[in-house]
C-alpha positions in Angstrom: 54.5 105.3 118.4 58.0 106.5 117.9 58.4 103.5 114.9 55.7 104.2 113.6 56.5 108.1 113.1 60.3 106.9 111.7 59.0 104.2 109.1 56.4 106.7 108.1 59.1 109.8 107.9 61.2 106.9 106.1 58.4 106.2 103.8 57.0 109.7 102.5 61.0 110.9 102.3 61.2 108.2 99.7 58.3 108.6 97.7 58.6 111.7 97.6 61.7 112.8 96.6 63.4 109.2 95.9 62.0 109.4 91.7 63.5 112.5 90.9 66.9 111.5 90.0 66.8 108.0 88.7 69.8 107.7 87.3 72.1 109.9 88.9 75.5 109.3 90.1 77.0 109.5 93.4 78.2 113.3 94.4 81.3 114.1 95.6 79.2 114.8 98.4 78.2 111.3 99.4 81.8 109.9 98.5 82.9 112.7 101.6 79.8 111.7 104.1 81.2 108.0 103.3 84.7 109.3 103.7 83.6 110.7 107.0 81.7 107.8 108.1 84.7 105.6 107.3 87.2 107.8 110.2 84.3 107.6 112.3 84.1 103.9 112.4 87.7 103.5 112.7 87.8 106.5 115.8 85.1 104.2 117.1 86.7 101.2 117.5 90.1 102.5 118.3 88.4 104.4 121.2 86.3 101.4 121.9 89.1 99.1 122.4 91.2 101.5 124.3 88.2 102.0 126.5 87.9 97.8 127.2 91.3 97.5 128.0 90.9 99.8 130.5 88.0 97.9 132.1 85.1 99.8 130.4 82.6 97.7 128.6 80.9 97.7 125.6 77.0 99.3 126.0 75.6 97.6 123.0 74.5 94.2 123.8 74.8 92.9 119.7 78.8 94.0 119.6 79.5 93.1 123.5 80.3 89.4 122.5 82.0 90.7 119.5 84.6 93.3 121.8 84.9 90.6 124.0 86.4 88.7 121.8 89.3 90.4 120.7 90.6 92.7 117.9 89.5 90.4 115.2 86.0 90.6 117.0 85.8 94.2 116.8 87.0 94.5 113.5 85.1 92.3 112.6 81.9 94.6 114.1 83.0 97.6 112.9 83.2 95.8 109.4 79.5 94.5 109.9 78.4 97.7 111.0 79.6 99.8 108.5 78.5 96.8 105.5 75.3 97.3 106.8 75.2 101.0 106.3 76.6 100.7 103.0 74.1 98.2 102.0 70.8 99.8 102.9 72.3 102.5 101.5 73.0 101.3 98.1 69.3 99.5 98.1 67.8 102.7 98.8 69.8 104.3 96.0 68.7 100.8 93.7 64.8 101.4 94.2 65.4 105.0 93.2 65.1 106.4 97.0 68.4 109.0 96.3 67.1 111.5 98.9 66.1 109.2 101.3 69.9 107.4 100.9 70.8 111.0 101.3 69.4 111.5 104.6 69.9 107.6 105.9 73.8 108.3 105.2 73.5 111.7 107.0 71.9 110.6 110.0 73.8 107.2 110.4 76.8 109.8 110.3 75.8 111.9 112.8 74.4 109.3 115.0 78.2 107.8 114.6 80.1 111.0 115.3 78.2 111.6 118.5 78.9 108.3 119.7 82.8 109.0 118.7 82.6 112.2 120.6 80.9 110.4 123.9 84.1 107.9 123.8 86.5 110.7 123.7 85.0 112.0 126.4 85.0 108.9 128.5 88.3 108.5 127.5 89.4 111.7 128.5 87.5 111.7 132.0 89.0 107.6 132.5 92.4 107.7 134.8 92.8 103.9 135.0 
């Protein structure tokens, strides 16, 4: 039920707002958000690898093999993860969807910074 609700939020947020601006460029605002998103990638895996040396290990079961692998690993995830952002972002901003790229970049922003702010906190509580 909860899909179906999110593709169809996804859906009307693009066709409703996603043809007014066709043609219009990137605001400073987005180029911040990605900003933003960029040091929140980078906290993440510095936290993240920090976190595995000190015996913590990774929740996600798609970057686990990845962190376990070593720095190039987890650069390498945090590469894939933030290419993958980028890229539905800039096919939602192709086919004309500018709000709902909008509100993808948002949320994949704040979904990121609370995950940031849950390592720090780990980190902070760890004493190993």
């Amino acid at each position: 039920m909860g899909r179906c609700v999110l593709w169809m939020l996804l859906v009307w947020t693009g066709a409703a707002h996603g043809q007014e601006l066709p043609d219009a460029p990137v605001s400073k605002a987005t180029w911040t958000t990605f900003a933003v998103f960029g040091a929140e990638v980078l906290a993440d895996g510095v936290t993240t690898r920090v976190l595995y040396q000190r015996h913590y290990d990774e929740i996600n079961p798609l970057a686990r093999p990845l962190v376990h692998a070593g720095v190039p690993g987890q650069v390498g995830a945090c590469l894939l993860g933030a290419g993958a952002t980028g890229g539905v972002w800039f096919v939602l901003r192709r086919t004309h969807h500018d709000h709902a790229a909008s509100w993808f970049l948002r949320s994949v922003t704040a979904g990121e910074g609370y995950n940031v702010a849950r390592q720090f906190t780990v980190l902070r509580a760890s004493r190993k």
